[in-house]
C-alpha positions in Angstrom: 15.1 -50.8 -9.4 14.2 -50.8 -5.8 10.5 -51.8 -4.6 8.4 -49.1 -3.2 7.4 -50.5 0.3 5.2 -48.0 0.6 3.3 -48.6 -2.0 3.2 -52.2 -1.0 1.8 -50.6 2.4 -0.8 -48.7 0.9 -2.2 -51.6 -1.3 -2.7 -53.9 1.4 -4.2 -50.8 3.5 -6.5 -50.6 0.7 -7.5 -53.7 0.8 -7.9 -54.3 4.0 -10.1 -51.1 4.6 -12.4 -52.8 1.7 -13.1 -55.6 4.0 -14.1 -53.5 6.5 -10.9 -55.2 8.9 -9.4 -53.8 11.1 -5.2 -54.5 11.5 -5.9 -56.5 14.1 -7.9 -59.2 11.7 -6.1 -59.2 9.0 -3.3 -59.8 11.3 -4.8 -62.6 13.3 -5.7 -64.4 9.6 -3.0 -63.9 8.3 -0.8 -65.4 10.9 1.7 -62.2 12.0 1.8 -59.4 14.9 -0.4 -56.3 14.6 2.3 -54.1 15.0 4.3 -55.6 12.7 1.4 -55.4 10.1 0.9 -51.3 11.2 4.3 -51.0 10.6 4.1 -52.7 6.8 1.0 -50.6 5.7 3.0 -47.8 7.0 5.8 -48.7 4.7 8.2 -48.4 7.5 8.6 -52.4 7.8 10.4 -54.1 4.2 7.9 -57.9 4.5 9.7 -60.7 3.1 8.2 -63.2 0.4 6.5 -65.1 3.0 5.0 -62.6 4.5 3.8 -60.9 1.3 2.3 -64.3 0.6 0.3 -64.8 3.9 -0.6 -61.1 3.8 -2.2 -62.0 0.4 -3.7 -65.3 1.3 -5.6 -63.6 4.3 -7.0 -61.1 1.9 -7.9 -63.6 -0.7 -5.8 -61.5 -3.5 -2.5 -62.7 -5.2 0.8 -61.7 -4.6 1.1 -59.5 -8.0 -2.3 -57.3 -6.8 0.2 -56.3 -3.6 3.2 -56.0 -5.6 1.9 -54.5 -9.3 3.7 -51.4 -10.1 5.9 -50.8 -6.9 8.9 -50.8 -8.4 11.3 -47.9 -8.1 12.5 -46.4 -11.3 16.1 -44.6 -10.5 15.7 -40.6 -11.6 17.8 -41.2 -14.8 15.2 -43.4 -16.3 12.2 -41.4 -14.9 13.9 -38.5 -16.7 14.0 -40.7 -19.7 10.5 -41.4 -19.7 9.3 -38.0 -19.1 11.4 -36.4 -21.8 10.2 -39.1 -24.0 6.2 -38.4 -23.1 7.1 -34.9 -23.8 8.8 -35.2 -26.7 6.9 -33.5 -29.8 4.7 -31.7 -27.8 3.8 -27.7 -28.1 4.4 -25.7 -25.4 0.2 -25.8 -24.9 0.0 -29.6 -24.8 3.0 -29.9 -22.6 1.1 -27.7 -19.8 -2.3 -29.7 -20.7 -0.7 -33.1 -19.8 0.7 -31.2 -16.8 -2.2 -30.0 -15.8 -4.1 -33.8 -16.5 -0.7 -35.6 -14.1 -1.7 -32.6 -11.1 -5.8 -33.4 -11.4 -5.1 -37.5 -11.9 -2.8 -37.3 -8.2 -5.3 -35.0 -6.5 -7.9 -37.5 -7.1 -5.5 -40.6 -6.2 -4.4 -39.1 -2.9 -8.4 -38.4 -2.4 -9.3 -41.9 -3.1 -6.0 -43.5 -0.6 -7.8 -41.8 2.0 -11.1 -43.3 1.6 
């Protein structure tokens, strides 16, 4: 399993934008360049421990709010996973949990861009 940097990227963009900070201030508290810090909420920059840590200290979180659930799962298991979800359901309930996943990421990718 890999981690998802930008996931990582997004969280802290969350939280950040919950403050009301700009880049600029979180990146002054916590202690690293601004373009670095564009570049990790953008997932395009892979922040070591250290920085993970400062990044949460500034935002007074901890380090498992940034990094909870940003693992990569290779295909093979998330094939796994699926198929086992799916397994016993009707034809009907298979579409209805279909249906459920498509509403639940509209409203996620609604609620990232707040």
């Amino acid at each position: 399993m890999k981690i998802n940097y930008s996931a990582v990227g997004l969280r802290i963009r969350k939280l950040r934008r919950q403050k009301f900070w700009t880049q600029e201030k979180l990146a002054e508290k916590a202690e690293i360049a601004p373009d670095y810090l564009c570049r990790i909420e953008s997932g395009k920059k892979h922040p070591s421990l250290t920085t993970i840590l400062l990044i949460a200290g500034a935002l007074d979180t901890t380090v498992d709010d940034l990094l909870a659930d940003v693992l990569r799962k290779d295909t093979s298991t998330m094939a796994k996973e699926e198929k086992s979800l799916l397994a016993g359901c009707t034809e009907k309930q298979k579409q209805f949990v279909i249906a459920i996943c498509h509403s639940i990421k509209e409203e996620m990718i609604k609620y990232d861009r707040e």
